[in-house]
C-alpha positions, 0 to 999 in steps of 0.5 A: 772812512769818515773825514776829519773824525778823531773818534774810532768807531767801535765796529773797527776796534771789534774787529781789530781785537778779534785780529790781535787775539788769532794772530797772537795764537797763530790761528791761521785757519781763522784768519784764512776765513776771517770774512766768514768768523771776524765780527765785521770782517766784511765791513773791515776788509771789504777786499783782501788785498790789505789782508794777504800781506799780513799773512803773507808776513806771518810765513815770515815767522813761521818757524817761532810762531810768535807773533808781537803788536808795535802799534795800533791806531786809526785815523778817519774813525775806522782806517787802521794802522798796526804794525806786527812784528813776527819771529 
């Protein structure tokens, strides 16, 4: 994270779009190894504990596999901040 910076740096918006994509297809199998698949997956999610729940969120709507973004934005140019809603 970087202080007082309004810009989001490119890296966090890379990868955030490589999330959007599998989680709308309900690609698990890329999100259980996304540290291996995601372009900065590492630098993104240096520890899974902030990543579990979204999976965890995803069992949630198992049944309809559908999955929506309600928000998505950053502060300190890389922290991001997106809200999913899963049926």
């Amino acid at each position: 994270m970087k202080w007082g910076m309004e810009n989001v740096e490119k890296w966090a918006e890379t990868f955030d779009d490589w999330l959007q994509h599998r989680v709308e297809a309900w690609d698990t199998e890329s999100l259980f190894n996304y540290q291996e698949l995601a372009p900065y997956g590492v630098d993104a999610v240096p520890t899974n504990e902030h990543f579990i729940p979204l999976i965890i969120a995803m069992g949630a709507g198992d049944n309809g596999k559908e999955a929506k973004l309600l928000h998505r934005s950053y502060q300190y140019g890389n922290l991001s901040l997106s809200c999913w809603e899963f049926n």
